[in-house]
C-alpha positions as CSV (number, residue, x, y, z in Angstrom):
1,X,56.8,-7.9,6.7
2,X,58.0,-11.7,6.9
3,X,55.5,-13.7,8.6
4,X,55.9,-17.7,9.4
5,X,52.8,-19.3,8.5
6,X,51.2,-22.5,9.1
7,X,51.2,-23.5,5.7
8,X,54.9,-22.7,5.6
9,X,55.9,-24.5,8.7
10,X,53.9,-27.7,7.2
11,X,56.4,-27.3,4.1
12,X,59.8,-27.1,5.5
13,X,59.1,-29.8,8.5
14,X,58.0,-32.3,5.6
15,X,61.8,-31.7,4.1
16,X,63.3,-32.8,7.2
17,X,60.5,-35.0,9.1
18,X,59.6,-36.9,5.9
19,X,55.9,-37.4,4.8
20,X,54.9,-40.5,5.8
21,X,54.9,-40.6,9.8
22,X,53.7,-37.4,10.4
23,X,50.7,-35.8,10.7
24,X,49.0,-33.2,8.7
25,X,49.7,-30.1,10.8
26,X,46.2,-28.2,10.5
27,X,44.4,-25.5,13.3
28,X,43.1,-28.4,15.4
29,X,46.6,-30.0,16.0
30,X,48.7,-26.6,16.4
31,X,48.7,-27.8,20.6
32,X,49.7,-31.3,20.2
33,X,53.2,-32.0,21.1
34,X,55.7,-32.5,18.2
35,X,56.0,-36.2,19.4
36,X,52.5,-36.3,19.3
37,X,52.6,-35.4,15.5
38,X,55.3,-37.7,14.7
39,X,58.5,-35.0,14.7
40,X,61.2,-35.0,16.1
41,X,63.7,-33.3,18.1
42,X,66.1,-33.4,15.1
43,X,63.5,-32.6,12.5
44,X,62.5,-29.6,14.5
45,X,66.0,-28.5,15.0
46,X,66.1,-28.6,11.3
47,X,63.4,-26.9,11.0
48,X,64.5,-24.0,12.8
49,X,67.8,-24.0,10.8
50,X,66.0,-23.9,7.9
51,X,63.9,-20.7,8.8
52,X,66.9,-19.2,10.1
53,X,68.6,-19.7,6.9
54,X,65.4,-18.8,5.0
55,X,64.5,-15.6,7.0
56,X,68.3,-14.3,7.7
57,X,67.2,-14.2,12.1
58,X,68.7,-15.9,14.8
59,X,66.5,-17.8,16.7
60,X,67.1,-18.3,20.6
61,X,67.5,-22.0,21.3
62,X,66.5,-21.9,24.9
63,X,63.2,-20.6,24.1
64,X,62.6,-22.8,21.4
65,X,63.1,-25.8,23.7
66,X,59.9,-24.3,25.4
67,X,57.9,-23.9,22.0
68,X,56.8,-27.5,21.7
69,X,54.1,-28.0,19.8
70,X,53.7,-25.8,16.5
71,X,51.6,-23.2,18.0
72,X,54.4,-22.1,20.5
73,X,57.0,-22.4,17.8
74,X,55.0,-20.0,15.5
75,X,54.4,-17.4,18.4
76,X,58.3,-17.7,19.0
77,X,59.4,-17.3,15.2
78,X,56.5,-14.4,14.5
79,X,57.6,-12.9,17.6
80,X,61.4,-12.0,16.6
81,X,60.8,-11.7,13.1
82,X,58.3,-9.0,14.1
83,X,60.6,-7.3,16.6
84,X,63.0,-7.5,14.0
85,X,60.7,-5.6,11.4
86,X,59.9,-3.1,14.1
87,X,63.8,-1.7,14.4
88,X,64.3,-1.5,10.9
């Protein structure tokens, strides 16, 4: 089953955020705002293009407008590509 990790999200938001602003994203930051961690709303967007691309799932845009801070967007990611596993 595909699963979105932490480690994972780190990677592909360092493509598109860039490295040097932006702040580690480890367990104790997963709540902080992406602003907070130095991404932003493009990078994310990115981001979610990339996994989209990456995992072959459409991801809602409305509800990842709500998912901001990395914890939230995990949830939201996990979430569909675990409904998706569940139909095949």
């Amino acid at each position: 089953m595909d699963r979105l990790e932490l480690t994972d999200l780190t990677r592909i938001l360092r493509v598109w955020g860039g490295e040097e602003d932006c702040v580690e994203l480890t367990e104790e930051v997963q709540d902080l705002y992406w602003i907070e961690l130095g991404y932003d709303c493009l990078s994310v967007l990115q981001t979610t293009g990339s996994i989209e691309r990456k995992y072959d799932v459409l991801l809602d845009g409305d509800l990842l407008e709500l998912a901001d801070t990395p914890r939230l967007f995990l949830r939201l990611v996990n979430g569909v590509l675990d409904s998706r596993a569940a139909v095949v």
